[in-house]
mmCIF file of the N, C-alpha and C atoms, coordinates in Angstrom:
data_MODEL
# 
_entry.id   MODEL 
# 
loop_
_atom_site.group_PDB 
_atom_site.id 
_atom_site.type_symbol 
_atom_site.label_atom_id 
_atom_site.label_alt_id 
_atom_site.label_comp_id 
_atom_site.label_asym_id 
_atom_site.label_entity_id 
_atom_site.label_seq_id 
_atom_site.pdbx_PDB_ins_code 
_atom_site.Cartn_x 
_atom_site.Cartn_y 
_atom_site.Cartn_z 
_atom_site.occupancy 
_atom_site.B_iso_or_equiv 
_atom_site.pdbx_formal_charge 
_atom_site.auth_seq_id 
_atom_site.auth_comp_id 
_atom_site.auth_asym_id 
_atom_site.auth_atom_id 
_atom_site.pdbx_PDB_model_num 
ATOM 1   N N  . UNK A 1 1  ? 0.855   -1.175  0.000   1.00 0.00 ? 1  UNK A N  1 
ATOM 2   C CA . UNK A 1 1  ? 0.000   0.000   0.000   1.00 0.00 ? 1  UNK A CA 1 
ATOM 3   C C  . UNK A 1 1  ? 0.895   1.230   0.000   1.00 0.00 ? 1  UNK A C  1 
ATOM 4   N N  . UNK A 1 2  ? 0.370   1.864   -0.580  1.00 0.00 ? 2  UNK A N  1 
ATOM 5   C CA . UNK A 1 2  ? 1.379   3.577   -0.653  1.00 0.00 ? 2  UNK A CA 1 
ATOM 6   C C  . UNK A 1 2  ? 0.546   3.981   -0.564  1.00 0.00 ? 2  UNK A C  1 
ATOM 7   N N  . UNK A 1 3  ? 0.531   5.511   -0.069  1.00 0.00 ? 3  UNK A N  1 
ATOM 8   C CA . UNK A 1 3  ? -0.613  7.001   -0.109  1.00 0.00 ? 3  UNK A CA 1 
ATOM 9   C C  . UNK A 1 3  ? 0.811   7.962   -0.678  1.00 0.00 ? 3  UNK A C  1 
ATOM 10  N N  . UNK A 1 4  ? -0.286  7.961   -1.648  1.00 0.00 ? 4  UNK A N  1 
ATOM 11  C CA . UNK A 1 4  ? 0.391   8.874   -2.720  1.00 0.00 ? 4  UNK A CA 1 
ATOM 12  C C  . UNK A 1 4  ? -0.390  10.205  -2.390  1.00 0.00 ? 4  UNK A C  1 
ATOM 13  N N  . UNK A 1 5  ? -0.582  10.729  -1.609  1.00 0.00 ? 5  UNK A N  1 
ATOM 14  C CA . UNK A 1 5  ? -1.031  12.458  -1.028  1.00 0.00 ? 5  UNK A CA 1 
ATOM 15  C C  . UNK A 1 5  ? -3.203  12.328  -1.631  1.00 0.00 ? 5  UNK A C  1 
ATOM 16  N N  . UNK A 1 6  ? -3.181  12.220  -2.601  1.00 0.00 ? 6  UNK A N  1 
ATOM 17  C CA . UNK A 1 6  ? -4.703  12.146  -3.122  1.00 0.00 ? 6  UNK A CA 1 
ATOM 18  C C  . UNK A 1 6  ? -5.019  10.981  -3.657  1.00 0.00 ? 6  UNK A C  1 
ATOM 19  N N  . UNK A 1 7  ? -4.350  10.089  -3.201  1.00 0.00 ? 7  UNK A N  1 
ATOM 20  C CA . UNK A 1 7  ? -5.138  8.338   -3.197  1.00 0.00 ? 7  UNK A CA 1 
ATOM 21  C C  . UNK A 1 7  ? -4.010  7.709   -2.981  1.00 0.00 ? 7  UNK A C  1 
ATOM 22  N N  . UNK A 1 8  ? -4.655  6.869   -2.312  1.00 0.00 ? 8  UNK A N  1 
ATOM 23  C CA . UNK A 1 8  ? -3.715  5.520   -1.934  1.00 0.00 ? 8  UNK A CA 1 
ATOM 24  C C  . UNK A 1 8  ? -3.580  4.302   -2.708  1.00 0.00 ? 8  UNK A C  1 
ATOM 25  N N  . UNK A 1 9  ? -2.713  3.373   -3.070  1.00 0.00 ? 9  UNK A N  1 
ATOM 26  C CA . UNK A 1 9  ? -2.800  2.714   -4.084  1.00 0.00 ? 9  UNK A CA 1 
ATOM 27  C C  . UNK A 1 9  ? -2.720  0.966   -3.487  1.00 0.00 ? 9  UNK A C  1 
ATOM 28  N N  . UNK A 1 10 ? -3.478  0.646   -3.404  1.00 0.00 ? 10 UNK A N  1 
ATOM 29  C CA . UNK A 1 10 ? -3.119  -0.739  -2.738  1.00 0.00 ? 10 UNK A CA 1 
ATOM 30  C C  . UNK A 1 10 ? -2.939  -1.642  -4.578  1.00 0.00 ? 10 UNK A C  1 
ATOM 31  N N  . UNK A 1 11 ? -1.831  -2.681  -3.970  1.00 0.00 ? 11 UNK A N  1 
ATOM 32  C CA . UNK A 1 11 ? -1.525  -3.778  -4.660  1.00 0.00 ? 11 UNK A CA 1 
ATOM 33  C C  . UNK A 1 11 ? -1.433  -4.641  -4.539  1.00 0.00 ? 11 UNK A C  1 
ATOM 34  N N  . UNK A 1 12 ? -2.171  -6.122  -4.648  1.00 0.00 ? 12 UNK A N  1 
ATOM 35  C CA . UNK A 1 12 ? -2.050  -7.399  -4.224  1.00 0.00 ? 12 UNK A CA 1 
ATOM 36  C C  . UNK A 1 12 ? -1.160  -7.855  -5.289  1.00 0.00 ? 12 UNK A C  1 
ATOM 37  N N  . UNK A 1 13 ? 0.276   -7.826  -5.204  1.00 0.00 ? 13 UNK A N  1 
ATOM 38  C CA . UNK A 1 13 ? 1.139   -8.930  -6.147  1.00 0.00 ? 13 UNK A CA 1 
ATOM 39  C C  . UNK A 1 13 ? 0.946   -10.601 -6.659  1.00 0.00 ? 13 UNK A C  1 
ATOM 40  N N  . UNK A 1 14 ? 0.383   -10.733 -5.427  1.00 0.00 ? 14 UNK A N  1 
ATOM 41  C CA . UNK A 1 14 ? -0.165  -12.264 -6.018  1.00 0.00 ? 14 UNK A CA 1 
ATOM 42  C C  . UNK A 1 14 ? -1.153  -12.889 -6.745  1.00 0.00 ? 14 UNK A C  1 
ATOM 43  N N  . UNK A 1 15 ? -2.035  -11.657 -6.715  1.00 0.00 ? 15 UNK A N  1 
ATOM 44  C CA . UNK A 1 15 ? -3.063  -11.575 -7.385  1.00 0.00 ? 15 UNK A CA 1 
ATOM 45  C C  . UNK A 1 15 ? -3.173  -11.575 -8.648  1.00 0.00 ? 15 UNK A C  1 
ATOM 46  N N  . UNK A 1 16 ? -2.167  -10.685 -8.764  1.00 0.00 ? 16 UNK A N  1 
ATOM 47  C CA . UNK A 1 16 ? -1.885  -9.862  -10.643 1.00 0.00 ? 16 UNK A CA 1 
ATOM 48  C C  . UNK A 1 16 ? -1.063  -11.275 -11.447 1.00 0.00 ? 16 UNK A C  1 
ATOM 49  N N  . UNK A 1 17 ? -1.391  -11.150 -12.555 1.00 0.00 ? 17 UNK A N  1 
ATOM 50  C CA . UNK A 1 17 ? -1.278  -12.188 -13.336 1.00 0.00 ? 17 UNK A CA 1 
ATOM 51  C C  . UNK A 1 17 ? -0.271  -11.356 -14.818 1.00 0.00 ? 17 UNK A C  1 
ATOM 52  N N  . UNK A 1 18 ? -0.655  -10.026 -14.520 1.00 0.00 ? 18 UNK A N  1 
ATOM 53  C CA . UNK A 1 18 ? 0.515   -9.301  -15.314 1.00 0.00 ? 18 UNK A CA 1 
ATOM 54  C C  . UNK A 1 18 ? -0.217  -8.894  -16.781 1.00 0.00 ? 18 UNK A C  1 
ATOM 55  N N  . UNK A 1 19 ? -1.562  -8.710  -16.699 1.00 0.00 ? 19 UNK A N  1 
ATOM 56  C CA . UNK A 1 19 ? -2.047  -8.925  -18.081 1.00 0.00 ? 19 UNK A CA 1 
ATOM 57  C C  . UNK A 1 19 ? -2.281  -7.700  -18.922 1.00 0.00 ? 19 UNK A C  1 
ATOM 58  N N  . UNK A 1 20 ? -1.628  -6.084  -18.024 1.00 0.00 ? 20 UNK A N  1 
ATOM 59  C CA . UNK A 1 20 ? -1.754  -4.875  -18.311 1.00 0.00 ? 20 UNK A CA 1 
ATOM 60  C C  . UNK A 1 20 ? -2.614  -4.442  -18.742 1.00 0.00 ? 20 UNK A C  1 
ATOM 61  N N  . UNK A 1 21 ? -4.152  -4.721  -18.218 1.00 0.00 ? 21 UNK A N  1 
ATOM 62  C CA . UNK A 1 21 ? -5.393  -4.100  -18.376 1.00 0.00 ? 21 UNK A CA 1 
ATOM 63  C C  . UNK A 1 21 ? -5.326  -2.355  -18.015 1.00 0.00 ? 21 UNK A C  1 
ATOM 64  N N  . UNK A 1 22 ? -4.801  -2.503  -16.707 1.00 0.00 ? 22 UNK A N  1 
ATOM 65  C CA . UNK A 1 22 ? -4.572  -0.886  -16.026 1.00 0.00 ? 22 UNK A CA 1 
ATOM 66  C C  . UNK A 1 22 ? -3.950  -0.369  -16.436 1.00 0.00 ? 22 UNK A C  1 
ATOM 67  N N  . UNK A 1 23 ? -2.638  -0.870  -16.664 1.00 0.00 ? 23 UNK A N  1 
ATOM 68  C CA . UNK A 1 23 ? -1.829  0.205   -17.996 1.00 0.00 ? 23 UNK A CA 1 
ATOM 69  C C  . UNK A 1 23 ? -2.583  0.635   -19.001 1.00 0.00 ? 23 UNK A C  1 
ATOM 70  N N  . UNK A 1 24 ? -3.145  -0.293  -19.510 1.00 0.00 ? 24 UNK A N  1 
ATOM 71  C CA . UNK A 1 24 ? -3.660  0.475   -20.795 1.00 0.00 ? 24 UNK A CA 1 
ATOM 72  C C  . UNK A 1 24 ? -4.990  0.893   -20.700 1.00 0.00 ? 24 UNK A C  1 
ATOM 73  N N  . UNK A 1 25 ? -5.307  0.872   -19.605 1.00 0.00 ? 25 UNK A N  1 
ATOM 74  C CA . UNK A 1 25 ? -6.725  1.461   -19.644 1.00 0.00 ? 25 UNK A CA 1 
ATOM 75  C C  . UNK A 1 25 ? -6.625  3.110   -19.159 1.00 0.00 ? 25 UNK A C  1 
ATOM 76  N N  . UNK A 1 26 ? -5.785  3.408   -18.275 1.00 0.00 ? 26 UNK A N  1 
ATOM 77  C CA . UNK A 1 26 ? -5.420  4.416   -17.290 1.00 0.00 ? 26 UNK A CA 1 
ATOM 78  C C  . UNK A 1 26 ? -5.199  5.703   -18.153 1.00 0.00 ? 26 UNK A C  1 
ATOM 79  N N  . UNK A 1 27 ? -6.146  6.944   -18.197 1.00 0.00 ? 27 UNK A N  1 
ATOM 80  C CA . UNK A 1 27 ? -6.286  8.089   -18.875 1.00 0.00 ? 27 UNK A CA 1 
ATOM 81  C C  . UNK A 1 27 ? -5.313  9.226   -18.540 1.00 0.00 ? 27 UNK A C  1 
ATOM 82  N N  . UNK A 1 28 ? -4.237  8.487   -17.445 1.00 0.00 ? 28 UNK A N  1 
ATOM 83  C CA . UNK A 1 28 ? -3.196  9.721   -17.069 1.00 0.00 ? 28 UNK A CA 1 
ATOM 84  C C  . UNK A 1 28 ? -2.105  8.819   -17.596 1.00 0.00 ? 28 UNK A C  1 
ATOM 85  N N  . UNK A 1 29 ? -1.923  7.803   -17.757 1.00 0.00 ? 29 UNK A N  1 
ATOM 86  C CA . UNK A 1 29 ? -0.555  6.836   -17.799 1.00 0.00 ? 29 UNK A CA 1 
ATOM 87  C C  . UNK A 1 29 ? 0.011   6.677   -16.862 1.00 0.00 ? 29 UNK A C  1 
ATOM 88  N N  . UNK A 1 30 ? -0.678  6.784   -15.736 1.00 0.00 ? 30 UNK A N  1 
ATOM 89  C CA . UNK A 1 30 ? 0.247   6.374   -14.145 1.00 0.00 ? 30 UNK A CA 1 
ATOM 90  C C  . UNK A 1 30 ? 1.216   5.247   -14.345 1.00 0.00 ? 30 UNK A C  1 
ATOM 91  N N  . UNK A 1 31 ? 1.098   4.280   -14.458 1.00 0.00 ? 31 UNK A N  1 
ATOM 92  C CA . UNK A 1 31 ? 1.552   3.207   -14.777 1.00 0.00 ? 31 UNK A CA 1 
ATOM 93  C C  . UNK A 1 31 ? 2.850   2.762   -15.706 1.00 0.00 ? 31 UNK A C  1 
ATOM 94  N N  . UNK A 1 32 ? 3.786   2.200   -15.217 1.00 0.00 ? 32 UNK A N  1 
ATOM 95  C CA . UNK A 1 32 ? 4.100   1.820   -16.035 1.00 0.00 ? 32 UNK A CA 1 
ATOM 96  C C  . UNK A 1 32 ? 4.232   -0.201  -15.759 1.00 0.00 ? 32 UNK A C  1 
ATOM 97  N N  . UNK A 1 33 ? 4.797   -0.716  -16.217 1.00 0.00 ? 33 UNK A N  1 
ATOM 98  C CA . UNK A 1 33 ? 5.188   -2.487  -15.922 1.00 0.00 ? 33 UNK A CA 1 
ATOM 99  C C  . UNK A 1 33 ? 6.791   -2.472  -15.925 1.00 0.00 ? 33 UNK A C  1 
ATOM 100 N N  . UNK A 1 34 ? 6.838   -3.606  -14.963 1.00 0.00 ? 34 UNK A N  1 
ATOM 101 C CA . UNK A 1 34 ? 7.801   -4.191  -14.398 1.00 0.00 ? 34 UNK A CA 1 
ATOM 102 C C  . UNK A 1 34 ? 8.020   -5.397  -15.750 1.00 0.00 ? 34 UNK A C  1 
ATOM 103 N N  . UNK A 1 35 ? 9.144   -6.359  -15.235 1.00 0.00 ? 35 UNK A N  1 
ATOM 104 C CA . UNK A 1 35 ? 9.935   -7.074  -16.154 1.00 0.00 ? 35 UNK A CA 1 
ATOM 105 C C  . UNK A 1 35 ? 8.560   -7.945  -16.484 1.00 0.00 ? 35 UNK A C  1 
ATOM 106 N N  . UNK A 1 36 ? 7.555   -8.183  -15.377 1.00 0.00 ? 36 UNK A N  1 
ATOM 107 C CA . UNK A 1 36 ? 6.736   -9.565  -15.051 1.00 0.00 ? 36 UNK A CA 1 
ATOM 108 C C  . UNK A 1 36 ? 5.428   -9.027  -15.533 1.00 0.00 ? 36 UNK A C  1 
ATOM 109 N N  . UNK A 1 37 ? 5.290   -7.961  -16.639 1.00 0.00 ? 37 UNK A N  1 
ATOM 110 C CA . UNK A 1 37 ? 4.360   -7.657  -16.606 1.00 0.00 ? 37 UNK A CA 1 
ATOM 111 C C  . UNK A 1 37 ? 3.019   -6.563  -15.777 1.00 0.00 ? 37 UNK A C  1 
ATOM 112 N N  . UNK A 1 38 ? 3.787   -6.634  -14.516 1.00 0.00 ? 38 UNK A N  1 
ATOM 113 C CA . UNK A 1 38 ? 2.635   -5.831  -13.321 1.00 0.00 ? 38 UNK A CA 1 
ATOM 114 C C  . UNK A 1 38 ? 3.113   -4.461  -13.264 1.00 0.00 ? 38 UNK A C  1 
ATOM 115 N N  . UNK A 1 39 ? 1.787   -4.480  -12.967 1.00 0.00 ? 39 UNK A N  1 
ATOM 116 C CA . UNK A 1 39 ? 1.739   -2.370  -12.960 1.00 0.00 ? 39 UNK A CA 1 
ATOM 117 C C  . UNK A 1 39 ? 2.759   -2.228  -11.636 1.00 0.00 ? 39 UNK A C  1 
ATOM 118 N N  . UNK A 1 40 ? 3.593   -1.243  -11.603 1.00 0.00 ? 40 UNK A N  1 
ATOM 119 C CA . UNK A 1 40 ? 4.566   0.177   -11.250 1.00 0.00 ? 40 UNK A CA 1 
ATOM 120 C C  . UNK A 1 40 ? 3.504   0.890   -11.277 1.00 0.00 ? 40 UNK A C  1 
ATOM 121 N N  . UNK A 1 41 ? 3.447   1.485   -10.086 1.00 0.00 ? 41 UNK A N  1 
ATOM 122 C CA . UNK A 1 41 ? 2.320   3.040   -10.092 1.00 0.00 ? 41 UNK A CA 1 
ATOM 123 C C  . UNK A 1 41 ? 3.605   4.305   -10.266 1.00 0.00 ? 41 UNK A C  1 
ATOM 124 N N  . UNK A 1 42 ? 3.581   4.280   -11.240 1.00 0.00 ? 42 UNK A N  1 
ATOM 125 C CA . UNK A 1 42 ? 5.285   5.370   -11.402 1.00 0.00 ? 42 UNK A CA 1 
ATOM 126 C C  . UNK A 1 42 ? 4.811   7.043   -11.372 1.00 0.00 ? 42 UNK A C  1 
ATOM 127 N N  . UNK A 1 43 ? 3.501   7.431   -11.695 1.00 0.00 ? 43 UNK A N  1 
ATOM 128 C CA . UNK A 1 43 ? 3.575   8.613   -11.336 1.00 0.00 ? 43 UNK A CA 1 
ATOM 129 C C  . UNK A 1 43 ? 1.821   8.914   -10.657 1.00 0.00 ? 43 UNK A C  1 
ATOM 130 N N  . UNK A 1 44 ? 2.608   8.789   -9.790  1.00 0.00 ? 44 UNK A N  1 
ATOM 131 C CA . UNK A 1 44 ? 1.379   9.100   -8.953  1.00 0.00 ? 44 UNK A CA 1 
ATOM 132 C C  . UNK A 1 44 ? 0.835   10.469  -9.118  1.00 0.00 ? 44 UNK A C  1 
ATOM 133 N N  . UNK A 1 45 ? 1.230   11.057  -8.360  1.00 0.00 ? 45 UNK A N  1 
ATOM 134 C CA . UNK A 1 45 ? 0.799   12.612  -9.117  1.00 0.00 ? 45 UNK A CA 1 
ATOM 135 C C  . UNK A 1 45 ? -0.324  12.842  -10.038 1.00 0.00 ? 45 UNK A C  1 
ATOM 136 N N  . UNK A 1 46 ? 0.159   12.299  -11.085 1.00 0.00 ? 46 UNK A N  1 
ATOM 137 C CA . UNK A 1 46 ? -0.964  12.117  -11.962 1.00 0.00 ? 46 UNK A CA 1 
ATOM 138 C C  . UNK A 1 46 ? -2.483  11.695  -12.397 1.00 0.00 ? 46 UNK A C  1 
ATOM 139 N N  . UNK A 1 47 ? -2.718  10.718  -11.260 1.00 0.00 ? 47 UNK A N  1 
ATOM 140 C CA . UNK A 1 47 ? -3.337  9.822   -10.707 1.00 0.00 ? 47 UNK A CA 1 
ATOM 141 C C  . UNK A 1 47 ? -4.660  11.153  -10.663 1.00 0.00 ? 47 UNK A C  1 
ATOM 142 N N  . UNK A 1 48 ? -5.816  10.422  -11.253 1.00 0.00 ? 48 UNK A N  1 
ATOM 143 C CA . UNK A 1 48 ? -7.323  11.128  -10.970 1.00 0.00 ? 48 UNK A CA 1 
ATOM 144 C C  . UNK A 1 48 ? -7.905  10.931  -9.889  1.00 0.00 ? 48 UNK A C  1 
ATOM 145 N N  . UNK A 1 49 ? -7.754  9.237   -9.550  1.00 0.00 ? 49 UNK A N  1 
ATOM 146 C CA . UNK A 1 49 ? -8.888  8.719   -8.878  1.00 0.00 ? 49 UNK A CA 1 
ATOM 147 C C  . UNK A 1 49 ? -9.860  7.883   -9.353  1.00 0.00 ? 49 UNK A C  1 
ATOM 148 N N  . UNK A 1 50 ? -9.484  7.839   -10.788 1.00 0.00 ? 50 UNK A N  1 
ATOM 149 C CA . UNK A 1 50 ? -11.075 7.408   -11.460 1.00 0.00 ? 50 UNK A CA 1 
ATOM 150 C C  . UNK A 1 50 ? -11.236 5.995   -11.628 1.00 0.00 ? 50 UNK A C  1 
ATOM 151 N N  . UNK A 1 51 ? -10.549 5.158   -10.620 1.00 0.00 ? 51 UNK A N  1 
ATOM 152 C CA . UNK A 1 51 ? -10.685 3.981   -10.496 1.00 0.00 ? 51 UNK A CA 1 
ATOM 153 C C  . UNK A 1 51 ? -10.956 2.965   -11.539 1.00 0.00 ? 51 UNK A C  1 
ATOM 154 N N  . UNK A 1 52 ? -10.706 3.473   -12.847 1.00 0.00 ? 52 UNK A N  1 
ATOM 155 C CA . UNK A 1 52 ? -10.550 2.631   -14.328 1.00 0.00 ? 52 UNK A CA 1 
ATOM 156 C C  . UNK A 1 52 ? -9.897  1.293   -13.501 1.00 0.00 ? 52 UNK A C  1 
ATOM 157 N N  . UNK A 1 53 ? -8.822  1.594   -13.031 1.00 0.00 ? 53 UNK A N  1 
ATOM 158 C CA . UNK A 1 53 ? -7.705  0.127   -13.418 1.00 0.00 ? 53 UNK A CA 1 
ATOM 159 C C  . UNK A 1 53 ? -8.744  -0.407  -11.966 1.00 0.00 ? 53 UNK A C  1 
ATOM 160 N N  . UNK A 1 54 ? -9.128  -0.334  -11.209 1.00 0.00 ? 54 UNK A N  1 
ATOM 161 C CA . UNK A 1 54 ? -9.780  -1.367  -9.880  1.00 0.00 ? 54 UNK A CA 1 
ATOM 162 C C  . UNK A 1 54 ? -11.227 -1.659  -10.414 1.00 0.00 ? 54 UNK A C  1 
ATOM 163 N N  . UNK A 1 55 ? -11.476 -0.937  -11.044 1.00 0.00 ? 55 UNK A N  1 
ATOM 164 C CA . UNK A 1 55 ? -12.804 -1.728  -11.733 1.00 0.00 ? 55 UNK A CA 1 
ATOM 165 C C  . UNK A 1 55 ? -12.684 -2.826  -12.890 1.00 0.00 ? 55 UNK A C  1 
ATOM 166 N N  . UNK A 1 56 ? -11.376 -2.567  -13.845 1.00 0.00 ? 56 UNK A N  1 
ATOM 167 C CA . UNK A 1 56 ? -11.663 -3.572  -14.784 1.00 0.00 ? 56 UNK A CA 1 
ATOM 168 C C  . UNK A 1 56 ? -10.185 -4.687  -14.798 1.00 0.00 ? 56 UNK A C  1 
ATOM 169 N N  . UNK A 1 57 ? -9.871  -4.723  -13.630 1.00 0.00 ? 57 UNK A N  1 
ATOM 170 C CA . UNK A 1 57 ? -8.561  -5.361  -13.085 1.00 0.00 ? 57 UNK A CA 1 
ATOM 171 C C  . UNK A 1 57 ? -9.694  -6.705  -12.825 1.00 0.00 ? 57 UNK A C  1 
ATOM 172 N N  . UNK A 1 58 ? -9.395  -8.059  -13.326 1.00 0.00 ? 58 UNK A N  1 
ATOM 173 C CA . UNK A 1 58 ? -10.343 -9.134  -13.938 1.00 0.00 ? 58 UNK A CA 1 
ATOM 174 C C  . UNK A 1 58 ? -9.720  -10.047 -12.651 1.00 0.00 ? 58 UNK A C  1 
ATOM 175 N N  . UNK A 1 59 ? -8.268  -9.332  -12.066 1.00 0.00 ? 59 UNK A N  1 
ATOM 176 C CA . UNK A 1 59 ? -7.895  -10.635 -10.753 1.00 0.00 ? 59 UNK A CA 1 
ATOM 177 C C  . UNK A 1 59 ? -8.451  -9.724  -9.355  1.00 0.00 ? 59 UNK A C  1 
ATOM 178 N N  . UNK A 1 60 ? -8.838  -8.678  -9.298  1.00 0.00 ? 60 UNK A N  1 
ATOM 179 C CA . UNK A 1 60 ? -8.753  -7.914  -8.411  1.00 0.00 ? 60 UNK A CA 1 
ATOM 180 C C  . UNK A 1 60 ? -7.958  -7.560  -7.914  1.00 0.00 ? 60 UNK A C  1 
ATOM 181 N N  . UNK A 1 61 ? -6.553  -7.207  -7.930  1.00 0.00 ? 61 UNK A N  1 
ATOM 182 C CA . UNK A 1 61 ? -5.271  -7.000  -7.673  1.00 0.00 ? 61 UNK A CA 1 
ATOM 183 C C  . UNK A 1 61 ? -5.282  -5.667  -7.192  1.00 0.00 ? 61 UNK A C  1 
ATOM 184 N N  . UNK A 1 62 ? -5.824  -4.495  -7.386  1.00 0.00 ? 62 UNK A N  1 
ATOM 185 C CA . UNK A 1 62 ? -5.789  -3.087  -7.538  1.00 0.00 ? 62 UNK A CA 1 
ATOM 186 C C  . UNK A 1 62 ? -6.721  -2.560  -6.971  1.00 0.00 ? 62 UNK A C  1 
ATOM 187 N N  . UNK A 1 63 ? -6.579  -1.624  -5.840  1.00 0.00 ? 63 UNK A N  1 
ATOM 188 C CA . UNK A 1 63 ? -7.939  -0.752  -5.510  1.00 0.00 ? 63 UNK A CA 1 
ATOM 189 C C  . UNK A 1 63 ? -6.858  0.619   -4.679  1.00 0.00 ? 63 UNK A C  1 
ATOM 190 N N  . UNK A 1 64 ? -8.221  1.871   -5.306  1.00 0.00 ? 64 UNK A N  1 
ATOM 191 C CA . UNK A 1 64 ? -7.794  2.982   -5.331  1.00 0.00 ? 64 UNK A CA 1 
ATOM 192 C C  . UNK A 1 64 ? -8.586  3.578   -4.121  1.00 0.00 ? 64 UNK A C  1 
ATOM 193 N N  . UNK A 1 65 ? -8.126  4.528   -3.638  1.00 0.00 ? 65 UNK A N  1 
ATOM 194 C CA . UNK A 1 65 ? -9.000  4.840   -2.999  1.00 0.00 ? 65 UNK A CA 1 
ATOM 195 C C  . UNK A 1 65 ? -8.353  6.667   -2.294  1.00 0.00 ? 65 UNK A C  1 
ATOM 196 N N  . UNK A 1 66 ? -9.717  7.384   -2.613  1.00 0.00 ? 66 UNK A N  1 
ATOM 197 C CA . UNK A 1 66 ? -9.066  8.711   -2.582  1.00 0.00 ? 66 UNK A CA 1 
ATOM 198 C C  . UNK A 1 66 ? -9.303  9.038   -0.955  1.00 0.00 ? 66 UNK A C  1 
ATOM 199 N N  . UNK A 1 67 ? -8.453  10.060  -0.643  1.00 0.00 ? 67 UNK A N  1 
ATOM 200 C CA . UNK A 1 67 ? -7.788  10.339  0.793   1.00 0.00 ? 67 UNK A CA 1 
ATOM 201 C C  . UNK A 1 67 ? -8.366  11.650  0.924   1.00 0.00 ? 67 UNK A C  1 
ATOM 202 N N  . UNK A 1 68 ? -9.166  12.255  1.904   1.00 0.00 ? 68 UNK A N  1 
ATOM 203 C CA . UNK A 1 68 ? -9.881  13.199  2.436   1.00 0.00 ? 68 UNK A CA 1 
ATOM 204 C C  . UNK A 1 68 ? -8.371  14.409  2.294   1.00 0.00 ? 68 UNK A C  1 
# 
């Protein structure tokens, strides 16, 4: 889990199967992948909130969640 200042990013590694749905779904490009396929949340900053990648993440690996 990280808190990236305006959402926190949880990641279940075991979960992810590496199939870069969230990469390529993600309208800021937060993301980038590692050697194995799995999302790097590399720029957070960027990050909306708009929970694209935890909604259509098919292992459930990913959930966003914005910080008061």
């Amino acid at each position: 889990m990280e808190n990236m200042g305006t959402v926190t990013f949880i990641f279940d590694e075991k979960l992810c199967k590496g199939c870069g749905i969230c990469a390529a779904l993600c309208p800021k490009q937060v993301y980038d992948r590692n050697e194995e396929g799995k999302p790097v949340f590399a720029r957070s900053e960027a990050c909306i909130g708009c929970q694209l990648c935890e909604l259509r993440c098919p292992d459930f690996a990913i959930r966003i969640r914005r910080n008061a």
